[in-house]
GUFIDREN-948822 format. One line per field, with one value per residue (C-alpha): residue in three letters; x, y, z. Coordinates in steps of 0.1 Angstrom, whole numbers. Layout:
type [Ala, ...]
east [X, ...]
north [Y, ...]
up [Z, ...]
% end
This chain:
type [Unk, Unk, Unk, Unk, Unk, Unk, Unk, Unk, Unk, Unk, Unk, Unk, Unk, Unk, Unk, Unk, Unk, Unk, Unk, Unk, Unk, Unk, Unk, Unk, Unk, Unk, Unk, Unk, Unk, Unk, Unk, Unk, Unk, Unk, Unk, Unk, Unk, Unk, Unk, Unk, Unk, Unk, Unk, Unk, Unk, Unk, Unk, Unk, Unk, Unk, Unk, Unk, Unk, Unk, Unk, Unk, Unk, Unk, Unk, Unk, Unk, Unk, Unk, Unk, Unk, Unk, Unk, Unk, Unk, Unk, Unk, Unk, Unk, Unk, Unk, Unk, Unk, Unk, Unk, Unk, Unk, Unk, Unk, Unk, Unk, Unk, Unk, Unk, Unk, Unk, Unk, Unk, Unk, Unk, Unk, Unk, Unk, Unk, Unk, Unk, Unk, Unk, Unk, Unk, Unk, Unk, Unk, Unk, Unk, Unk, Unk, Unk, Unk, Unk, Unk, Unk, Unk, Unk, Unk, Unk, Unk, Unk, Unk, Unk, Unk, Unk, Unk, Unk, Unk, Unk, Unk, Unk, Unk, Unk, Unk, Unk, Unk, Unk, Unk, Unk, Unk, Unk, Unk, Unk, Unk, Unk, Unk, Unk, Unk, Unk, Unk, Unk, Unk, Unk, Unk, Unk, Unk, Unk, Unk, Unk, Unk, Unk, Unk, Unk, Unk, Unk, Unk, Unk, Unk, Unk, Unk, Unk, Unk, Unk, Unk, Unk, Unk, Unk, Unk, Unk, Unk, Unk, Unk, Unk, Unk, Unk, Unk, Unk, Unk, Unk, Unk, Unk, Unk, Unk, Unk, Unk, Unk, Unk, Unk]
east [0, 13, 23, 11, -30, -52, -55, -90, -95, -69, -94, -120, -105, -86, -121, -142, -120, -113, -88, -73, -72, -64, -27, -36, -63, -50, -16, -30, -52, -21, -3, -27, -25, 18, 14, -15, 14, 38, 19, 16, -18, -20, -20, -53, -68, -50, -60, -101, -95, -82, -110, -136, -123, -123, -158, -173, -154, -165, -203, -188, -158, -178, -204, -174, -158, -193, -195, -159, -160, -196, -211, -248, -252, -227, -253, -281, -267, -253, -288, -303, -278, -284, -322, -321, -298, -318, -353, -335, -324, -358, -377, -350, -355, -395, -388, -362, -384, -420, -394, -376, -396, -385, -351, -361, -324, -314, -298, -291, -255, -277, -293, -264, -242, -273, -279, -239, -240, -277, -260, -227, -248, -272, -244, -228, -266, -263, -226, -234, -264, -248, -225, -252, -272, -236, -229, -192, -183, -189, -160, -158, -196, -191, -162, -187, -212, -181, -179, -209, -216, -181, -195, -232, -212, -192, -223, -243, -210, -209, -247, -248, -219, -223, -254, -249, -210, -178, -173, -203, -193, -163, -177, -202, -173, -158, -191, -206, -174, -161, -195, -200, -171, -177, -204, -194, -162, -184, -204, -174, -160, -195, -197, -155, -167, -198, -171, -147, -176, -187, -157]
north [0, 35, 61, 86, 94, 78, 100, 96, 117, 145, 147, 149, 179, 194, 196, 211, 233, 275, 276, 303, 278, 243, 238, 246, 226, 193, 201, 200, 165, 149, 165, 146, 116, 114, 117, 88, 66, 82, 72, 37, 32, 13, 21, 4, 27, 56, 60, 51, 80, 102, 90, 98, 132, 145, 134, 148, 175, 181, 194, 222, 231, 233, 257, 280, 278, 288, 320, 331, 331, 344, 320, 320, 319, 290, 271, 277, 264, 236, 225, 234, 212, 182, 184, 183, 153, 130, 140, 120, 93, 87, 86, 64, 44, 35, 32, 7, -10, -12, -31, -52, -51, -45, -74, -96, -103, -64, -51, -71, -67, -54, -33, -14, -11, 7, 26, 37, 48, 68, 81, 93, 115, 130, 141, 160, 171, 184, 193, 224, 233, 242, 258, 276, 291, 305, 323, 335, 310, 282, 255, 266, 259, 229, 213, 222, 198, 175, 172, 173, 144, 125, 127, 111, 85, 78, 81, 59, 31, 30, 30, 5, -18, -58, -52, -37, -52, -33, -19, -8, 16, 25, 37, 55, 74, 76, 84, 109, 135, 131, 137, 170, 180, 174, 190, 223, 223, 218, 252, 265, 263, 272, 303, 308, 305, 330, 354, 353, 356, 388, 403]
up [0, -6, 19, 1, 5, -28, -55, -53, -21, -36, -67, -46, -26, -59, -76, -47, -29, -32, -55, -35, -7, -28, -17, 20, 24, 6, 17, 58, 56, 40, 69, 91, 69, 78, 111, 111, 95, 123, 150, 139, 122, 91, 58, 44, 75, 66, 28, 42, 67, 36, 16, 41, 51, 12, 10, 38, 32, -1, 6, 27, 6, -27, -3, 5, -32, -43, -16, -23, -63, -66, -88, -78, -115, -122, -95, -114, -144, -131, -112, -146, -165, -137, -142, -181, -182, -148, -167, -200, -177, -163, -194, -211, -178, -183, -220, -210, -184, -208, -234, -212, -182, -142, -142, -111, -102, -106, -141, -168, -187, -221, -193, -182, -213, -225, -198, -197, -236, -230, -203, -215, -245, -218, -197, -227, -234, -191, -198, -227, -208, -180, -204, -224, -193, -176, -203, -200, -176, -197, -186, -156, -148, -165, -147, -117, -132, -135, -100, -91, -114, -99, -64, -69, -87, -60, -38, -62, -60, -18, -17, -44, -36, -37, -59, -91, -106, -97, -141, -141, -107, -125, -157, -139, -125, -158, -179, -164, -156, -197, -210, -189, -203, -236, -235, -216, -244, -272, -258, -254, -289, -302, -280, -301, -334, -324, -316, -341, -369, -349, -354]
% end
């Protein structure tokens, strides 16, 4: 096991965190992470502590990151873009269910890979408009909806875990972020062209 804390936890923190207060914040829970492995405790426990920390941390740190770089209008965009893309995953979902019907022993594998592809396109559909409705913030409000979208993943792969099969976690986790940021880029290139034609 490494010493060092799991990268996972330094996303988390890298992602949600002030950026005027990144380095200090990640730089004192690994602090506290060394002097866990100084005072004897194990590794294994010491990357779960790390883990648990960034995500509880992460609710209030996005709060403060929100308060200190005024973006009330980022959070509407990013709720907006969140709405647009769970409203496509429900409908897909009855569609889904009236052709296959409810799967008595959970998700099927044809199931899932469907559900991950559907998925991936209505994130990018979330990810640019997010974009759209913030306007001159458009990546940034996206890479919001990026890890916004990386935390309910992880949330959806502790709540879920035994039931639903460990790939399909992961490319939740993988799915989600890359299509909100596809789609806040593709925005942002639109909003580029705009621009440059204007000129």
């Amino acid at each position: 096991m490494s010493c060092e804390p799991i990268w996972l936890g330094r996303a988390i923190l890298w992602l949600c965190a002030p950026k005027s207060e990144r380095e200090t914040i990640i730089g004192d829970l690994v602090e506290e992470f060394r002097e866990l492995g100084a005072n004897g405790q194990r590794p294994a426990a010491r990357q779960f502590w790390f883990l648990r920390q960034a995500v509880a941390s992460a609710g209030p740190l996005l709060v403060l990151k929100w308060q200190r770089e005024k973006i009330a209008h980022s959070i509407l965009a990013v709720t907006a873009g969140y709405f647009v893309l769970a409203i496509l995953v429900m409908a897909l979902n009855i569609v889904f269910y009236a052709l296959w019907g409810m799967p008595a022993n959970g998700p099927s594998t044809r199931y899932m890979t469907a559900s991950l592809v559907s998925g991936f396109l209505f994130v990018v559909v979330g990810g640019y408009v997010t974009a759209r409705i913030a306007r001159r913030r458009e990546l940034r409000s996206a890479y919001q909806l990026v890890a916004f979208c990386f935390l309910t993943s992880i949330f959806s792969a502790v709540t879920s875990f035994g039931k639903q099969p460990l790939w399909y976690q992961i490319a939740l986790m993988v799915v989600g972020p890359s299509g909100a940021v596809i789609g806040g880029l593709l925005r942002a290139r639109q909003v580029s062209r705009i621009d440059a034609t204007e000129r």
